[in-house]
C-alpha positions in Angstrom: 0.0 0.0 0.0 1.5 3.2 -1.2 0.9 6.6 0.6 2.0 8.0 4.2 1.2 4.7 6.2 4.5 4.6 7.6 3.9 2.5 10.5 4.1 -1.0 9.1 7.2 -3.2 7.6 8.1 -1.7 4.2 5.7 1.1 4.1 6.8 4.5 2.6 5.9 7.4 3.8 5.9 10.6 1.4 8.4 13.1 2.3 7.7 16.8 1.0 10.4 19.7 1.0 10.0 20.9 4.2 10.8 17.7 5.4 13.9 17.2 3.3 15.0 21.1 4.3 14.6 19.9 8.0 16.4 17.0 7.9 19.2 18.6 5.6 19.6 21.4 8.0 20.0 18.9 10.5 22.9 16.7 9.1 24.4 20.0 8.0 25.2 21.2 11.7 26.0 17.9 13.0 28.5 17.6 9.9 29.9 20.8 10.9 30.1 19.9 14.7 32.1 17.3 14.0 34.1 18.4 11.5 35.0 21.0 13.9 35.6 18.5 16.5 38.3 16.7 14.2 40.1 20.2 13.5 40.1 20.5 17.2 41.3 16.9 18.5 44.0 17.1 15.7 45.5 20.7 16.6 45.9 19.2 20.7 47.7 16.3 18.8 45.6 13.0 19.0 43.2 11.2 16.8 38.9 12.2 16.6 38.7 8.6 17.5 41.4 8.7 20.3 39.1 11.7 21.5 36.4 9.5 21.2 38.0 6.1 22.9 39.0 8.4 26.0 35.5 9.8 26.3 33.7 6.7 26.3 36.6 5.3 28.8 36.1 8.1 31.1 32.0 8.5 30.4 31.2 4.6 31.4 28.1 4.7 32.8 28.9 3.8 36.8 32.6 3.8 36.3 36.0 4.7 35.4 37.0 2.0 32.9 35.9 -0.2 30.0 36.3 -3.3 28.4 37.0 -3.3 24.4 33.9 -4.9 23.7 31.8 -2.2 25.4 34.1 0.3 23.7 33.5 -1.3 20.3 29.7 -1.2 21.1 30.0 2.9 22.1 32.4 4.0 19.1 30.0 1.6 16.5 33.4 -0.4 15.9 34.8 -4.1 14.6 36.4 -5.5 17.8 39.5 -6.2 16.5 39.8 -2.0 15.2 39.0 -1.1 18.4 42.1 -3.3 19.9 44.3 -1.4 17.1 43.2 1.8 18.7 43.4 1.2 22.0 47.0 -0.3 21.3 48.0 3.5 19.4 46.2 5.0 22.1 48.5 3.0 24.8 51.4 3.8 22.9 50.8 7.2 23.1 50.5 7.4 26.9 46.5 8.2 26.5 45.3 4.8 28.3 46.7 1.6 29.9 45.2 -2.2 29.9 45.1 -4.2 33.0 43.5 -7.3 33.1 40.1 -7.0 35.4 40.4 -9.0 39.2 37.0 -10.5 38.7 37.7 -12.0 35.5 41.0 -12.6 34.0 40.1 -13.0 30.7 38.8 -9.3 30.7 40.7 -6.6 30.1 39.6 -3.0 31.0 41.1 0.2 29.5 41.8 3.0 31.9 42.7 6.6 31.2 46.3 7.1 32.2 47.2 10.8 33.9 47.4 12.5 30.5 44.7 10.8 28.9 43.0 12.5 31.9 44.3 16.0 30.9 44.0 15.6 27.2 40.0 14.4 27.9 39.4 17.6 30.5 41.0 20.1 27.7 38.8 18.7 24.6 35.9 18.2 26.4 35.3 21.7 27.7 36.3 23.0 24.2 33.5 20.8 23.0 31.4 21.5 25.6 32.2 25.2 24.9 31.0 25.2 21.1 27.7 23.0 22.2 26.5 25.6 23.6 27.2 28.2 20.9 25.3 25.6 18.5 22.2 26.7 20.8 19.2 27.9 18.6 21.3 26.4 15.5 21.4 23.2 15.9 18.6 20.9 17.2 17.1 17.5 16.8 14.1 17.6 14.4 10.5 17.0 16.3 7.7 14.8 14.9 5.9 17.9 13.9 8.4 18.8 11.7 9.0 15.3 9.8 5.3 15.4 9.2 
C-alpha cells in the first residue's frame, strides 16, 4: 500500500520539501560539529577517534573504565579495530590495559594521567562550542517530519 502509512514493515511514507530542508539542515550542523571537532582533536595532537575512545573510557556509565567490547559497542566499531586503537592509544600514553580482578580473561582500559588531561581540555572545548550551537542546531520533532 503506497501513501503515508508509515507504520508497518516496508511502508513509505511521502516526504515533502519541508521535510527534506529539516532533515538537511539537521545533518548539515551535526556535519559541521564534528568536523570542527576533528580540526580541534587534531590541533591538541591525537586522533577524533582517540578523542572518542577516552570519552567513552572516562564517560562509562557507573565507572571509570571499559572493556573493548563495550568500547566497540560505544564507538559503533569491529572488535579487533577497536584493539588497534586502543593499542595506538597506549602507545601514546593516552590509556593503559590491566586485566580486570573479577575476570582474568577481561581486560579494561583505563585513562592514564594525560589521557585524563588531554579528555578535561577537549571536552570543555566541546562542551564550549555545544553551547554556541544553541538555537542552530537541534534534533528535528515529529511535527516537523510530518
Amino acid at each position: 500500500m503506497a501513501g503515508k502509512s508509515g507504520t508497518g514493515k516496508g511502508a513509505t511514507a511521502t516526504i515533502g520539501k519541508r521535510q527534506y530542508e529539516t532533515l538537511a539542515a539537521f545533518r548539515y550542523e551535526l556535519r559541521r560539529y564534528l568536523r570542527h571537532s576533528e580540526e580541534m582533536t587534531r590541533r591538541h595532537g591525537i586522533t577524533p577517534l582517540q578523542y572518542q575512545l577516552l570519552l567513552h573510557v572516562k564517560g562509562f556509565p557507573g565507572r571509570e573504565y571499559a572493556s573493548v567490547t563495550e568500547l566497540a559497542e560505544r564507538l559503533q566499531a569491529k572488535h579487533h579495530g577497536v584493539v588497534g586503537l586502543v593499542t595506538r592509544s597506549e602507545a601514546a600514553g593516552l590509556v593503559e590495559r590491566r586485566v580486570s580482578e573479577a575476570d582474568r580473561r577481561l581486560v579494561h582500559v583505563y585513562l592514564t594521567a594525560k589521557g585524563e588531561q588531554k579528555l578535561a581540555r577537549l571536552a570543555d572545548l566541546h562542551r564550549r562550542e555545544l553551547l554556541q550551537l544553541q538555537g542552530r542546531f537541534f534534533v528535528p520533532d515529529a511535527e516537523a517530519l510530518k
